[in-house]
Backbone as JSON Lines, residues from 0, in Angstrom:
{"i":0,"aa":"X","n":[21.6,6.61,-23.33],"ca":[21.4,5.21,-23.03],"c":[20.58,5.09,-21.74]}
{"i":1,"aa":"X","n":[19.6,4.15,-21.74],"ca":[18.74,4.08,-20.62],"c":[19.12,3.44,-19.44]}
{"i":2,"aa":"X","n":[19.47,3.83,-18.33],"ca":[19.75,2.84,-17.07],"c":[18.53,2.0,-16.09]}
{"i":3,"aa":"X","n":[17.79,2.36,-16.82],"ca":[16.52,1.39,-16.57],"c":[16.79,0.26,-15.79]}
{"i":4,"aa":"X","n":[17.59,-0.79,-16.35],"ca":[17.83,-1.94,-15.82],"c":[18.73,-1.84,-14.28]}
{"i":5,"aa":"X","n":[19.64,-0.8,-14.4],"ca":[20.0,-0.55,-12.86],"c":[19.62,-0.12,-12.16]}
{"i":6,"aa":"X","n":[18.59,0.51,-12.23],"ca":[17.34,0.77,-11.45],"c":[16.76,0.36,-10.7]}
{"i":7,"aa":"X","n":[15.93,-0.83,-11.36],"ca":[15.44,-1.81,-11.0],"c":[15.58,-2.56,-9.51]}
{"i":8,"aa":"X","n":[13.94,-2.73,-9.0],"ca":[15.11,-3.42,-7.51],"c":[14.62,-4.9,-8.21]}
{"i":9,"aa":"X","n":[15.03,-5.2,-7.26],"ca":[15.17,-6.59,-7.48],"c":[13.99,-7.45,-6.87]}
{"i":10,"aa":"X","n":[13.42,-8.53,-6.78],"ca":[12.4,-9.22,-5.86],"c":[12.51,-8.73,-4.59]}
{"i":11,"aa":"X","n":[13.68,-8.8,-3.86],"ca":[14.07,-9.23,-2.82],"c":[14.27,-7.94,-1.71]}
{"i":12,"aa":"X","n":[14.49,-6.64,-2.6],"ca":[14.76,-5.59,-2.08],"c":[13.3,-4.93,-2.28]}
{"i":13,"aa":"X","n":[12.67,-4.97,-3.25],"ca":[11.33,-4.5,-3.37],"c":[10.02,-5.12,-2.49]}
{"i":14,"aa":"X","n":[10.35,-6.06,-1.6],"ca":[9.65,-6.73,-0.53],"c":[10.54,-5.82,0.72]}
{"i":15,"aa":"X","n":[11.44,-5.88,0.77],"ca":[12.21,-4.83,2.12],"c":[11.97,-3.85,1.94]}
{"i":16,"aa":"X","n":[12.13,-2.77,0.53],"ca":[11.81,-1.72,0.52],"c":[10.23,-1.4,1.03]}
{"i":17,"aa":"X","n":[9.46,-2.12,0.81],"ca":[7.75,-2.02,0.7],"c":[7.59,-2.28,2.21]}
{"i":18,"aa":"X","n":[8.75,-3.14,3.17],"ca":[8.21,-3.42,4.38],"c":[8.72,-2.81,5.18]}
{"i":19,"aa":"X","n":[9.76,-1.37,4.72],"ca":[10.6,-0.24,5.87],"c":[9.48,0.55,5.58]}
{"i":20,"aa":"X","n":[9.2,1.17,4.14],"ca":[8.41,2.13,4.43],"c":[7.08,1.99,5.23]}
{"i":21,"aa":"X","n":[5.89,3.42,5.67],"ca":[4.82,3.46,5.97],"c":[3.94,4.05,5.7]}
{"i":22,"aa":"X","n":[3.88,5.01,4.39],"ca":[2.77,5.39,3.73],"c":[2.64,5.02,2.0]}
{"i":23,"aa":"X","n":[1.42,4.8,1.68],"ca":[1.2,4.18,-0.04],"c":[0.16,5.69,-0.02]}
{"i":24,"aa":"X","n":[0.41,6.39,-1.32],"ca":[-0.83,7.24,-1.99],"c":[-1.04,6.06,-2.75]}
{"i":25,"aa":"X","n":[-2.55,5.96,-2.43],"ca":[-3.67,5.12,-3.21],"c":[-3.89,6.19,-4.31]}
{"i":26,"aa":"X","n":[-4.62,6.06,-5.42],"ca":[-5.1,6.35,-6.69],"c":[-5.75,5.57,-7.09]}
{"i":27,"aa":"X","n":[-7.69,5.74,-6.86],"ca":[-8.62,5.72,-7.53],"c":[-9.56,6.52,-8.77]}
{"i":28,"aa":"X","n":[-9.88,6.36,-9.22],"ca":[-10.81,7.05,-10.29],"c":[-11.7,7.32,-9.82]}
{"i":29,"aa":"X","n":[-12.0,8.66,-9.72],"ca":[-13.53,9.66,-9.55],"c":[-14.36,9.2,-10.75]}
{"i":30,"aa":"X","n":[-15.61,9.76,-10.21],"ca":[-16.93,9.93,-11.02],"c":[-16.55,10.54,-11.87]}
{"i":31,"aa":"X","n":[-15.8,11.45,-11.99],"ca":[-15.51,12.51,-13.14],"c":[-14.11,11.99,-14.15]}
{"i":32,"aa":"X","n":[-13.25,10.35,-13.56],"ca":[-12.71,10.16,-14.67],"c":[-10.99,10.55,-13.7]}
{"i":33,"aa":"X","n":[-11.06,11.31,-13.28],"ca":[-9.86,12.15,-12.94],"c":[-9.15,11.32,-11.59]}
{"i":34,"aa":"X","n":[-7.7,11.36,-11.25],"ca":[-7.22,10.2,-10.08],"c":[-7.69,11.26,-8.94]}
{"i":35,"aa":"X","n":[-8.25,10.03,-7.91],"ca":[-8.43,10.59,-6.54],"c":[-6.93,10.41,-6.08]}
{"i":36,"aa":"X","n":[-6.65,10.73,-5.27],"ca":[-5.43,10.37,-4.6],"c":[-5.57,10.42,-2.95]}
{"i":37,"aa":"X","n":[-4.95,9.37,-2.37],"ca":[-5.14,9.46,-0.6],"c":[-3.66,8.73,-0.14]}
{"i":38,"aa":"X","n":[-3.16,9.64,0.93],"ca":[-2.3,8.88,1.74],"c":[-2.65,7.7,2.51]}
{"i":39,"aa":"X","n":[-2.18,6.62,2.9],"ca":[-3.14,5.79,3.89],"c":[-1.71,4.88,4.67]}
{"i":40,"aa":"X","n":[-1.84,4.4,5.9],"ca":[-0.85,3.24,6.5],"c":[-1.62,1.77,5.88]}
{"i":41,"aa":"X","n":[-0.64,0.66,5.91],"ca":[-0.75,-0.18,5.53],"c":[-0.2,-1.5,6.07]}
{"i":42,"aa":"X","n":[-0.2,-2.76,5.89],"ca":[0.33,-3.21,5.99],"c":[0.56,-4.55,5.11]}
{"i":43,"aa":"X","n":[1.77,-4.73,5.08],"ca":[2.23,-5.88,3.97],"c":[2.02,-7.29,3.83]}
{"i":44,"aa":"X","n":[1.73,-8.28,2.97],"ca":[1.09,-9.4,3.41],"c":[1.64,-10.5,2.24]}
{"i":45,"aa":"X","n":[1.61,-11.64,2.73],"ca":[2.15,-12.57,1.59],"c":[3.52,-12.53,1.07]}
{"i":46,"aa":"X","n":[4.28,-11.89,1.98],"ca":[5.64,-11.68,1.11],"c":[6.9,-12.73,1.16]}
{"i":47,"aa":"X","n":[6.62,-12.74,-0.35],"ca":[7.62,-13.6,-1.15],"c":[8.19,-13.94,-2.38]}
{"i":48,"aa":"X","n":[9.52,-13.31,-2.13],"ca":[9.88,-12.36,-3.74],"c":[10.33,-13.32,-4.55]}
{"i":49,"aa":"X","n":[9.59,-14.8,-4.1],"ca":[9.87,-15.55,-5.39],"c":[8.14,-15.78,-5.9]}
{"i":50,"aa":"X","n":[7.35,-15.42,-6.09],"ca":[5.84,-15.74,-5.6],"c":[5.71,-14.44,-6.8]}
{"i":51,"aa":"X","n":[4.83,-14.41,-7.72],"ca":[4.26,-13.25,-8.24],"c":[2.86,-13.09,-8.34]}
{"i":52,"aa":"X","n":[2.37,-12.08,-7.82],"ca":[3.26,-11.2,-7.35],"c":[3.64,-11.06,-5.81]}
{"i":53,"aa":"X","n":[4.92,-10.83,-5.5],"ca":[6.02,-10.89,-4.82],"c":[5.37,-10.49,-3.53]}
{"i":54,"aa":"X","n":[4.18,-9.84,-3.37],"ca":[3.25,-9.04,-1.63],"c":[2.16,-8.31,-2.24]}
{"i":55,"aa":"X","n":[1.36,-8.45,-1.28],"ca":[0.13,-7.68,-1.27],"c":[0.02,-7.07,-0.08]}
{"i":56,"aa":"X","n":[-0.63,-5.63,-0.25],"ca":[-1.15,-4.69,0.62],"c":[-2.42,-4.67,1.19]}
{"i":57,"aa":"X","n":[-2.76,-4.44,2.13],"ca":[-3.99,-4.29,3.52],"c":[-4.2,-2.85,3.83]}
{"i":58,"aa":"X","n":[-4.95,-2.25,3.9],"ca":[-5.72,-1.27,4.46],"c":[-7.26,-1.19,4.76]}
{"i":59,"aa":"X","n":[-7.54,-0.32,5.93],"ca":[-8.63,0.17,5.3],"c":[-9.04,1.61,5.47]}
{"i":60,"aa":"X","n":[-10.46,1.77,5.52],"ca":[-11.04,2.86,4.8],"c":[-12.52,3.06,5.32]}
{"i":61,"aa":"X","n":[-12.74,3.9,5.83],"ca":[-14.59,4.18,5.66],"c":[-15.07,3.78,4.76]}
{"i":62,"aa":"X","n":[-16.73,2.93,4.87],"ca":[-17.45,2.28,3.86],"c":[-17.42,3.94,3.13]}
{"i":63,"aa":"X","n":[-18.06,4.99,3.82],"ca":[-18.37,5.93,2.64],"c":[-17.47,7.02,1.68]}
{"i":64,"aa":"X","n":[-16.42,6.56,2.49],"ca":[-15.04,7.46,1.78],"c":[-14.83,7.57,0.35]}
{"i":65,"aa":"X","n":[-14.73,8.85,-0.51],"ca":[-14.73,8.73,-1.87],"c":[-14.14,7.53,-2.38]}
{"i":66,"aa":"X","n":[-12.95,6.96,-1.92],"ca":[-11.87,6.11,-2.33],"c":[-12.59,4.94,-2.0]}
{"i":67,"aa":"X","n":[-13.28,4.82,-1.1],"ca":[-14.16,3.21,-1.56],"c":[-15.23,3.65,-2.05]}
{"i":68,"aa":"X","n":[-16.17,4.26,-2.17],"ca":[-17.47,5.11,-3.56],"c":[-16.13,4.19,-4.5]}
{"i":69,"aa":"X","n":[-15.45,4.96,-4.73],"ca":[-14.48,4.63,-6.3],"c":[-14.06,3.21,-6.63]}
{"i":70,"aa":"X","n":[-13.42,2.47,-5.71],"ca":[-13.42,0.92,-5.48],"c":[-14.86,0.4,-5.87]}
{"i":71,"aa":"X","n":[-15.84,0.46,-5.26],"ca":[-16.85,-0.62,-5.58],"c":[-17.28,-0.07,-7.23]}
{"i":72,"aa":"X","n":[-17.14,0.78,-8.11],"ca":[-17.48,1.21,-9.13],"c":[-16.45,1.3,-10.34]}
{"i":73,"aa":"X","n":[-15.03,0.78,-9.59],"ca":[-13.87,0.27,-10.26],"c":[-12.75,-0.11,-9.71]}
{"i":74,"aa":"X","n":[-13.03,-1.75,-9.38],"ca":[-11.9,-1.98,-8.36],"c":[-10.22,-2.15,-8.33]}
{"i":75,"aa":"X","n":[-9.73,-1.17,-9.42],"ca":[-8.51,-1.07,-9.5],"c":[-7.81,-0.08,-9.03]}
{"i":76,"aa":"X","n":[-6.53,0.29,-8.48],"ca":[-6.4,1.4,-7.99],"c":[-4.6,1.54,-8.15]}
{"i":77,"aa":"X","n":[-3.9,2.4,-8.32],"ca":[-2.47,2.33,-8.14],"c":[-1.81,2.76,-7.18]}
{"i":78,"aa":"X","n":[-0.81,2.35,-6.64],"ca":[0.03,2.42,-5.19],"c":[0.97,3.34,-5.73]}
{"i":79,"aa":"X","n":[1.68,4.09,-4.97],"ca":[2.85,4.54,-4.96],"c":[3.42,4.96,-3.21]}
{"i":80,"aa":"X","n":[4.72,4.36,-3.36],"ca":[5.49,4.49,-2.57],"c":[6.66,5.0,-2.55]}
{"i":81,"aa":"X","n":[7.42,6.0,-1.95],"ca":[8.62,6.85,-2.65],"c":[9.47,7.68,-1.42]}
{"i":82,"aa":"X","n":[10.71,7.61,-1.82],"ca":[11.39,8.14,-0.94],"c":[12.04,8.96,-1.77]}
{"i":83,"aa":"X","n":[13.46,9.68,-0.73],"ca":[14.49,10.41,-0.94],"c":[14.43,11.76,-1.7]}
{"i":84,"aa":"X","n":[15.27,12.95,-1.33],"ca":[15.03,14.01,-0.86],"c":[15.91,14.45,-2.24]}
{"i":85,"aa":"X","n":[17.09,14.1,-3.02],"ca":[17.45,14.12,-4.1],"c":[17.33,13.5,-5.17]}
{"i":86,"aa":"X","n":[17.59,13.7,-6.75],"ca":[17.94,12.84,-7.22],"c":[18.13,11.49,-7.37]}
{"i":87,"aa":"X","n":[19.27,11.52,-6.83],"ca":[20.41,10.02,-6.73],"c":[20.02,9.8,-5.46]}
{"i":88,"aa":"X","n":[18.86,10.17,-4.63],"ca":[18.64,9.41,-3.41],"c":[17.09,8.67,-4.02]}
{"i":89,"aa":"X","n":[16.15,8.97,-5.04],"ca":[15.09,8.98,-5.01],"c":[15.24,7.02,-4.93]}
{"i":90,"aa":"X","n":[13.69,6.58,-4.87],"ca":[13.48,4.94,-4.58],"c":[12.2,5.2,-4.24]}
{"i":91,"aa":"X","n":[11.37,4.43,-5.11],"ca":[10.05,3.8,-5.11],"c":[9.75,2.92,-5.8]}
{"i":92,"aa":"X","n":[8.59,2.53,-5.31],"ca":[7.19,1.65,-5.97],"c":[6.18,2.26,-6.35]}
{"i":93,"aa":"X","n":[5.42,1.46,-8.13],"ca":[4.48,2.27,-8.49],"c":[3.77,0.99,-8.05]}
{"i":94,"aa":"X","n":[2.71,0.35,-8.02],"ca":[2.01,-0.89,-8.04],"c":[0.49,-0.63,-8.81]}
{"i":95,"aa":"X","n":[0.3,-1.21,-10.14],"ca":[-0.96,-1.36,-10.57],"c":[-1.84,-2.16,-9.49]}
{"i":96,"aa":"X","n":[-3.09,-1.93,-9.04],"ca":[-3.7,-3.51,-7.99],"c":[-4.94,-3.35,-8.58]}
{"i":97,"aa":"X","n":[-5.26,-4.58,-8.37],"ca":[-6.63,-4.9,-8.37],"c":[-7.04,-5.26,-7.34]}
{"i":98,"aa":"X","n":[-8.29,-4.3,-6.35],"ca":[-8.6,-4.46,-5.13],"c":[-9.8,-5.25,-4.62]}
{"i":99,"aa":"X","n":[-9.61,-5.87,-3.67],"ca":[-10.65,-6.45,-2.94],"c":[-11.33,-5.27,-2.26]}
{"i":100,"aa":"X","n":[-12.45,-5.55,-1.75],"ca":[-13.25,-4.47,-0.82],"c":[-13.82,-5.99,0.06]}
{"i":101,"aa":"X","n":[-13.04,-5.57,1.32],"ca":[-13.44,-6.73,2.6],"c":[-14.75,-6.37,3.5]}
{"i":102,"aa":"X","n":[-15.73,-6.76,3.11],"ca":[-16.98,-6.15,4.08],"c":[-17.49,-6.48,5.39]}
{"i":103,"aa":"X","n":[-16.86,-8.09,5.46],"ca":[-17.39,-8.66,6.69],"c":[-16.45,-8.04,7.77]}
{"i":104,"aa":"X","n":[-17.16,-7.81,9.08],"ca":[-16.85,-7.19,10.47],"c":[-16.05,-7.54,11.08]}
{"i":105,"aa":"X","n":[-15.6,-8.64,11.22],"ca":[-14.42,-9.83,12.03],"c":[-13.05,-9.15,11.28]}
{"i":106,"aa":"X","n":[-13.37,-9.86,9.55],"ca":[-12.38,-9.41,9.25],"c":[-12.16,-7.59,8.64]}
{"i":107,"aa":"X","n":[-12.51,-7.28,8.39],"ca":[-12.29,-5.92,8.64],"c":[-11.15,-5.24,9.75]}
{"i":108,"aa":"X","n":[-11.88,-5.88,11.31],"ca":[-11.38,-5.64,12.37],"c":[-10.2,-6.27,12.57]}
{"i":109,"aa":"X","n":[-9.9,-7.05,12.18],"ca":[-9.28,-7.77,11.91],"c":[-7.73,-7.01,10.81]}
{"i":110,"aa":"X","n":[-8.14,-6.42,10.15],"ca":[-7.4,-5.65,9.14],"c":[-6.91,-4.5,10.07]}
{"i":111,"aa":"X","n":[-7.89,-3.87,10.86],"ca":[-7.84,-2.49,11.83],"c":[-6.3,-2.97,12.66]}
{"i":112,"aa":"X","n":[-7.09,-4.18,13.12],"ca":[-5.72,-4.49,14.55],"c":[-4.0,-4.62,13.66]}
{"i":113,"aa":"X","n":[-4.41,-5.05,12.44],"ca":[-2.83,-5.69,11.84],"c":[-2.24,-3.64,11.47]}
{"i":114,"aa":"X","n":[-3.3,-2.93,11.54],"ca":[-2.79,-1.55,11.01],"c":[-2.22,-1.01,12.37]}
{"i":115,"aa":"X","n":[-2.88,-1.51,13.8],"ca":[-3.03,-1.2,15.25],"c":[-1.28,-1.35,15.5]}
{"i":116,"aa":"X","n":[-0.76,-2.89,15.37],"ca":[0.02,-3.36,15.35],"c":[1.31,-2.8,14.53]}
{"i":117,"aa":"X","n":[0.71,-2.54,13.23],"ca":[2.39,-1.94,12.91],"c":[2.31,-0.64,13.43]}
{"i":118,"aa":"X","n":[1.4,0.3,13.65],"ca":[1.75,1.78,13.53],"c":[1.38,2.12,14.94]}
{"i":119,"aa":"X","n":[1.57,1.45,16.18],"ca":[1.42,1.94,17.68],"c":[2.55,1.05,18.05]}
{"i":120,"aa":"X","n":[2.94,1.64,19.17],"ca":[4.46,1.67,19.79],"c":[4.3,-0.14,20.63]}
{"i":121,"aa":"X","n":[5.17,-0.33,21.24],"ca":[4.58,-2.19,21.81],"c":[3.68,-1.4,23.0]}
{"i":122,"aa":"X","n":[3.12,-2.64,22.97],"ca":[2.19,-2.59,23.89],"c":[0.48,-2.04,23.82]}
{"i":123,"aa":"X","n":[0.46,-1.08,22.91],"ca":[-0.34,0.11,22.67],"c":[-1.82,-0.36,21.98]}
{"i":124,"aa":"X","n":[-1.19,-2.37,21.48],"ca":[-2.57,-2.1,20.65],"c":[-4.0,-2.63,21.4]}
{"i":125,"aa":"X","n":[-3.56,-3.2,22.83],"ca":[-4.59,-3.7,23.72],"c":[-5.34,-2.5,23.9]}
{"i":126,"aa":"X","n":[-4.97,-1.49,24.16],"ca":[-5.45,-0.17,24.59],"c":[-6.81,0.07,23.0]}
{"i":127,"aa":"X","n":[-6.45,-0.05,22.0],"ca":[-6.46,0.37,20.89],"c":[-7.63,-0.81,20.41]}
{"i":128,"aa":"X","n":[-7.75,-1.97,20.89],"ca":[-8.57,-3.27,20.16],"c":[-9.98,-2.73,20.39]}
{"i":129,"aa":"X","n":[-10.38,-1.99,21.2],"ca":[-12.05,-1.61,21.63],"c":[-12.51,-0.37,20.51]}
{"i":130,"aa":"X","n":[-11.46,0.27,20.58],"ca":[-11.6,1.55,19.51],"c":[-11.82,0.98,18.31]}
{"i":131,"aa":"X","n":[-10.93,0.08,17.61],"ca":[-10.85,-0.8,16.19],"c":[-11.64,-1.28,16.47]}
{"i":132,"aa":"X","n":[-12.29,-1.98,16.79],"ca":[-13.53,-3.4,16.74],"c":[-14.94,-1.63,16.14]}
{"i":133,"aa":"X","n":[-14.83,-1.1,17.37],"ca":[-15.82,-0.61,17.61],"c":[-16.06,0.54,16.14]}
{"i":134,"aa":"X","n":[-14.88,0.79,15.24],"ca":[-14.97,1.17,13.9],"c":[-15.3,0.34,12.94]}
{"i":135,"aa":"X","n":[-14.98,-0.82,13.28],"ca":[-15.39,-1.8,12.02],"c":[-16.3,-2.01,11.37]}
{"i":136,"aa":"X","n":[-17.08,-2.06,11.85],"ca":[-18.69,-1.59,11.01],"c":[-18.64,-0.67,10.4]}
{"i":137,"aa":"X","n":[-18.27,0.48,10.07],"ca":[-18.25,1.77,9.76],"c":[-17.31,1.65,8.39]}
{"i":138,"aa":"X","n":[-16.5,0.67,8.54],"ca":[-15.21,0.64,7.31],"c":[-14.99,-0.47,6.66]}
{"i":139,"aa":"X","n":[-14.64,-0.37,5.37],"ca":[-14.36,-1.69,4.67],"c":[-12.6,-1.82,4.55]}
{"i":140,"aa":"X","n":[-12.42,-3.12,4.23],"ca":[-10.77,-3.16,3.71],"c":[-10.69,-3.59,2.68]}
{"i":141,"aa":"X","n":[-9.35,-3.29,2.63],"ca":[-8.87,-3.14,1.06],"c":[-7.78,-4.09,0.75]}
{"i":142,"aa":"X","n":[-7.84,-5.03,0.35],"ca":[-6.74,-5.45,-0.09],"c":[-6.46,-5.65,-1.83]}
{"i":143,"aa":"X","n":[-4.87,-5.07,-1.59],"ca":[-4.7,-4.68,-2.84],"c":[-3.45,-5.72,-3.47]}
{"i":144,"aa":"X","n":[-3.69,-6.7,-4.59],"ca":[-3.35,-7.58,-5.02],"c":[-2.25,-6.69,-6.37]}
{"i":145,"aa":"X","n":[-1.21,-6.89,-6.2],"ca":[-0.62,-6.14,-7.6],"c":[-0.46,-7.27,-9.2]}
{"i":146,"aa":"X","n":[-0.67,-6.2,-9.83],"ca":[-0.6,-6.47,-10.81],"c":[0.16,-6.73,-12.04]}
{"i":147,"aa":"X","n":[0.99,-5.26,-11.54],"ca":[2.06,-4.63,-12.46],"c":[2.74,-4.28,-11.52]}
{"i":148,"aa":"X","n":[4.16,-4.03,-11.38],"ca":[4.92,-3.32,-10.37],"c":[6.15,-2.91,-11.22]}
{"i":149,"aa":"X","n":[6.52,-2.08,-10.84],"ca":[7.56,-0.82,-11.37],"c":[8.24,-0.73,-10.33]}
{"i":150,"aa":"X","n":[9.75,-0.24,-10.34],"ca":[10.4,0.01,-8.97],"c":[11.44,0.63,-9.53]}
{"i":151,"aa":"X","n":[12.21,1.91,-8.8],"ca":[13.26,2.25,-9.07],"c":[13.98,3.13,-7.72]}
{"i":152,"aa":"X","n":[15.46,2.17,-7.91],"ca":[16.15,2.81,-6.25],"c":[17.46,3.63,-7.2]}
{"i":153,"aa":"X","n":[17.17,4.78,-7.77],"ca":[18.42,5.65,-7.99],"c":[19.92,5.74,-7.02]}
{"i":154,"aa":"X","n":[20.27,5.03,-6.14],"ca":[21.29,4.8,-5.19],"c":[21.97,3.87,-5.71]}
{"i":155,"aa":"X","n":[21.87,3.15,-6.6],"ca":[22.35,2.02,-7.51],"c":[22.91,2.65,-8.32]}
{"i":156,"aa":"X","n":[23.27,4.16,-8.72],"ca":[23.37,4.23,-9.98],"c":[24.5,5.28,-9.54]}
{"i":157,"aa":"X","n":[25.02,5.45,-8.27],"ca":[26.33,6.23,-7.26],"c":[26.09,7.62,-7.64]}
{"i":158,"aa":"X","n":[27.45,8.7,-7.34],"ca":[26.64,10.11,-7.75],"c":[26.49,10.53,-8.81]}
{"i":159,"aa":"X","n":[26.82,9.74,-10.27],"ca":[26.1,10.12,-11.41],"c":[24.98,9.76,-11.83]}
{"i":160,"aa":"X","n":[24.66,10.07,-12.77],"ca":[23.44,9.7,-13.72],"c":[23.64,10.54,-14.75]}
């Protein structure tokens, strides 16, 4: 019998889950057909797990990085997010998206500082705004709109299965 349904997070936990963690493997399609795959930080946007879909993701990326080559030539890409070290600890997100590629400079930089902000300690991102501005030209962002979302927190389901 499938426990599928207890699985499942819920709206509400799949917006918390998505906003403790801090890395998504992106998955784009190569020239050759086959998934690229990249770790990347992110940050979460729009969230509201009555709203579908429930958040969207921000990053970015070098204009010339395979993974945007792959975006502007197919702008869909899949997320995954995943924890736990067993079994009955495992919990993730798969997310189908369909991505934006953000080109203008403001906002771009703009994308840099909101990445500045979650992933440097307080204080750190004044230090950090000259470095980001001064990449922005160099990189596009990504925002990734989901499509499809999948989720499963095996901790719901106690020490069996």
């Amino acid at each position: 019998m499938s426990r599928r349904d207890e699985t499942r997070m819920s709206p509400e936990e799949l917006v918390r889950y998505v906003t403790e963690r801090t890395v998504i493997t992106l998955a784009t399609l190569g020239p050759n057909g086959r998934p690229h795959l990249t770790p990347l930080w992110y940050v979460p946007r729009d969230l509201d797990p009555d709203a579908d879909p429930p958040l969207r993701l921000t990053t970015w990326t070098y204009g010339k990085s395979q993974k945007a080559v792959n975006l502007r030539r197919d702008p869909r890409a899949t997320l995954l997010i995943e924890s736990g070290d067993s079994y009955d600890q495992l919990r993730g997100v798969s997310m189908e998206c369909d991505v934006e590629l953000v080109t203008d400079t403001d906002a771009v930089a703009a994308i840099g500082l909101d990445l500045a902000r979650r992933y440097t300690p307080e204080g750190g991102v004044d230090a950090l705004r000259q470095a980001v501005t001064a990449q922005a030209p160099k990189r596009v962002g990504l925002v990734c709109t989901p499509t499809k979302i999948v989720s499963w927190d095996h901790t719901k389901l106690g020490a069996g299965y």
